[in-house]
N, C-alpha and C positions, 0 to 999 in steps of 0.2 A: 392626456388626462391630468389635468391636478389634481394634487394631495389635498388630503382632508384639512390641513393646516391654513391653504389657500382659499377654500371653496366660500363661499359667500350664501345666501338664502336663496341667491336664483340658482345657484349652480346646482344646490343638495335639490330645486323643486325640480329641473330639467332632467336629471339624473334617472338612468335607469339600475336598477338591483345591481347585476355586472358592473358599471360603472363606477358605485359605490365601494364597493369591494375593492375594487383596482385603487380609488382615493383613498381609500385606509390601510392597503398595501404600500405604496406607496410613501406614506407617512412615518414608516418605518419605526414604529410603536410608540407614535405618537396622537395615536384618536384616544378621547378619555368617555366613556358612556358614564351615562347616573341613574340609577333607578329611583324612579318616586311610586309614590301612592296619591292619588288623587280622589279618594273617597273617605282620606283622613283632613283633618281640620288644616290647610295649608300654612306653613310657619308665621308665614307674613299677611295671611288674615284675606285680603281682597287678591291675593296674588298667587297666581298657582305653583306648586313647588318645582312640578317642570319647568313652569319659566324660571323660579329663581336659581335653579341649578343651570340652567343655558348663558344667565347673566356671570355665573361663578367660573365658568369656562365648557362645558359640558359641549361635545360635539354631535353626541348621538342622548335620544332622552331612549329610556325604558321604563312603558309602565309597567308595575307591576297589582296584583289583585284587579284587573282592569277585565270588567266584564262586557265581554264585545253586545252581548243581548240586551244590558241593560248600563251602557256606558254613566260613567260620574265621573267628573274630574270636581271638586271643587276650587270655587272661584273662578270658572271657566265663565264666559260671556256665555248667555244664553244662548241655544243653537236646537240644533235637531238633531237627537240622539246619533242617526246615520255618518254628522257633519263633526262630532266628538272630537276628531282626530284631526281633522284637514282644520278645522279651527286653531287646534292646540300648534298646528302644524304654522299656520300662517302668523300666529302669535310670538313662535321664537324662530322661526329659520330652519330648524334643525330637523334633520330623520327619526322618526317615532317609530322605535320598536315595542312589541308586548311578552309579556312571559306568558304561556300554555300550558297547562300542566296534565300530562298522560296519566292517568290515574284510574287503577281499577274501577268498575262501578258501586259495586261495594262499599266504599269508604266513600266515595260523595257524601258530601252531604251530612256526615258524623261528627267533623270539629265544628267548636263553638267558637263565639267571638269572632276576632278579627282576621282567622285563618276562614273562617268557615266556608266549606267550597260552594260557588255556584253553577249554575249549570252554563253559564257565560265564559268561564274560566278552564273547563276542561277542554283538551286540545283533541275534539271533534273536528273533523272535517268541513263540518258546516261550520263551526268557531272559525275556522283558520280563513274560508271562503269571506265568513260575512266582513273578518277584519282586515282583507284586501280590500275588499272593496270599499272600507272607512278609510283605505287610504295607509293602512300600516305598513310601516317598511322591512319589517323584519319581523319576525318570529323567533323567541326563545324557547325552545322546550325545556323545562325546567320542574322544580320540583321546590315549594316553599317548607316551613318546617312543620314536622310532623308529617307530611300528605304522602309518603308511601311512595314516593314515583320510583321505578327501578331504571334499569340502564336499558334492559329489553324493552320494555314498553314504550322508551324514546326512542328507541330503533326502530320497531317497529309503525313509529308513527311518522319518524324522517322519511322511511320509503312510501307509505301510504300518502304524504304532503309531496315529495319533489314526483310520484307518480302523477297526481291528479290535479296539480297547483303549476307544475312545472317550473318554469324559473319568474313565474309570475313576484314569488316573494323571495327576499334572503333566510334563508332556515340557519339557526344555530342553535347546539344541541349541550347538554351536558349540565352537572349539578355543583354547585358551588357549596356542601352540606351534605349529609347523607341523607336529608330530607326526610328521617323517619326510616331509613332501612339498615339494619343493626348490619346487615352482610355487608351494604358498601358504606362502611365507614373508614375516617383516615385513610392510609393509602390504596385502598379500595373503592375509591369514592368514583372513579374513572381511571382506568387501567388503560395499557397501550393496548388491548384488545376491542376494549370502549370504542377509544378513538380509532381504532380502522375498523370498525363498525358503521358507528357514524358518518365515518365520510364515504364510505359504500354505498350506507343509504341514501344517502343526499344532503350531509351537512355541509353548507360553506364556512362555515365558523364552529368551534372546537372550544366550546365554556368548561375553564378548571378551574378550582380553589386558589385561590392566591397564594402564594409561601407565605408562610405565617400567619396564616388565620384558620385551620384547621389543624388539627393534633396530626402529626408525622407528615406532614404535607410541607417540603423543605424546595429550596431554590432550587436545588439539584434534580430533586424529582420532576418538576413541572417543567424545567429547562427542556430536560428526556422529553415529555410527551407534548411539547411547544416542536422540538424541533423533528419530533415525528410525523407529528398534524403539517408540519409546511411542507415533508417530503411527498406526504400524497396529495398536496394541494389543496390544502384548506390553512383557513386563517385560525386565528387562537384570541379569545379574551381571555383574561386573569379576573377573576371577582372577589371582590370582599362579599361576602356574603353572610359574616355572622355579627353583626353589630360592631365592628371596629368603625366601621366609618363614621363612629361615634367617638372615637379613642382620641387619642391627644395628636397633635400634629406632627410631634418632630416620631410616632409610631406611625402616622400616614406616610409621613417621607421615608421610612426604612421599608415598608411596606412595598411602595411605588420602586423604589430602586432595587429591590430586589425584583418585581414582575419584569421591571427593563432588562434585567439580566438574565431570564428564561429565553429573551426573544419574543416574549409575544406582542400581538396586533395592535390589541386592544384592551387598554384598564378600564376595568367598572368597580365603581363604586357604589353598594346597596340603599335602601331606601330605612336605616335604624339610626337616626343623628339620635333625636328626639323621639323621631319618628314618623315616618313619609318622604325623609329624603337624608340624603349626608349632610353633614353638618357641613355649611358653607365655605366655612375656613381650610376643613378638611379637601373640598373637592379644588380651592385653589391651589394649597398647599399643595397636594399629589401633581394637578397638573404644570406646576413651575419644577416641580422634582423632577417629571421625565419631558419636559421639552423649554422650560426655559422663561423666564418674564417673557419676553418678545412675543410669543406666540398665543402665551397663555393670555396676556393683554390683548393681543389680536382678536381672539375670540371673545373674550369679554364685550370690547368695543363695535364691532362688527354689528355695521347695524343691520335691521332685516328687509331694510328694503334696499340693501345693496344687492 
């Protein structure tokens, strides 16, 4: 199996879920994901922000606010709603995952603006179904700000998805924010109970706050529940998840070198530069932090019809 470092656009297209997983293992905490928004104004105007984060080094894209019922990326070539994905897919090379968000029914539907939930975005069973079959490679159950999602309710919805989806998709669970829930805040936000929950239920990936981007949330801690998630065999992302990925670069790089020092799998960086994606310089800057010009160039260059 190659590393994620080596893989090309034919490799990530031939790949199955398993597969994947093993290439990001294997890279030994060197896959960088990036979140965007594709229903915001794209930075570069005709260019979608997924792609310009894939040209910045990005090896996995994550939309996030991506409504499987009523897909929008803008800047995307015209397509058919259904074809959203496998388009955006053919356009940079790379594995497209989405965030999900488990959320009471209740609050649907109550924030305004640019959180405001839709009924595309709740991690329904028939959500998680339809965005298989758009071709989505992963699944994040997650929780944006404000929306209330608790740590049970992504439990509960890991077992309800690897029961009825099987290893159809990759599942990865956990909250980078306390997303609106005053009880799991700071060190509370994902506990070592959290994470062997999660991977009970059916998580293969283990999402925690980054050190340093959450109040009390230190190297040391996330190092703990990095190297408890690889004991029960699951992988681990680090997120920035509260607008640093907007922050100055030589804060990207202590950031980045401290997640290399937890151990974990996978760095992500959030979609708040501006706003709809990290600031570009940002996502180069982290990825030459933890694996080096050579690679980071590599992916940069790598074109997609290799």
């Amino acid at each position: 199996m190659k590393r994620i470092l080596d893989c090309h656009a034919s490799d990530f297209a031939a790949m199955s879920g398993r597969e994947l997983l093993a290439a990001i293992a294997g890279s030994e905490g060197r896959t960088i994901a990036c979140e965007t928004i594709g229903a915001l104004m794209p930075m570069l105007g005709d260019i979608t922000n997924a792609e310009f984060a894939a040209a910045m080094g990005a090896d996995i894209l994550l939309l996030n606010l991506f409504d499987v019922q009523h897909p929008v990326i803008r800047a995307l070539p015209e397509c058919a709603p259904e074809d959203t994905v496998r388009k955006l897919k053919a356009l940079t090379g790379r594995p497209v995952g989405i965030n999900l968000e488990p959320i009471d029914e209740e609050i649907a539907g109550q924030r305004e603006g640019m959180w405001a939930m839709t009924d595309g975005r709740v991690a329904t069973l028939e959500n998680a179904r339809r965005a298989s079959d758009m071709g989505v490679d992963m699944i994040l159950l997650t929780g944006n700000p404000g929306m209330g999602v608790k740590n049970a309710a992504i439990e509960r919805t890991l077992r309800l998805y690897r029961r009825e989806l099987g290893e159809r998709i990759i599942l990865a669970a956990g909250k980078m924010h306390a997303a609106g829930v005053l009880g799991e805040g700071a060190q509370n936000i994902i506990t070592r109970e959290d994470v062997r929950a999660f991977v009970e239920a059916g998580a293969d990936i283990i999402l925690l706050p980054a050190p340093g981007t959450v109040p009390g949330i230190t190297m040391e801690a996330v190092r703990e529940l990095v190297s408890y998630a690889h004991s029960l065999g699951a992988l681990t992302i680090t997120a920035i998840g509260t607008s640093q990925e907007g922050a100055d670069t030589a804060t990207i790089r202590q950031i980045a070198l401290m997640c290399k020092m937890t151990g974990t799998d996978i760095h992500h960086l959030g979609d708040a530069g501006y706003g709809g994606m990290a600031l570009p310089e940002n996502i180069m800057a982290y990825s030459v932090a933890v694996r080096g010009i050579r690679h980071t160039y590599h992916r940069m260059a790598d074109s997609i019809n290799r």
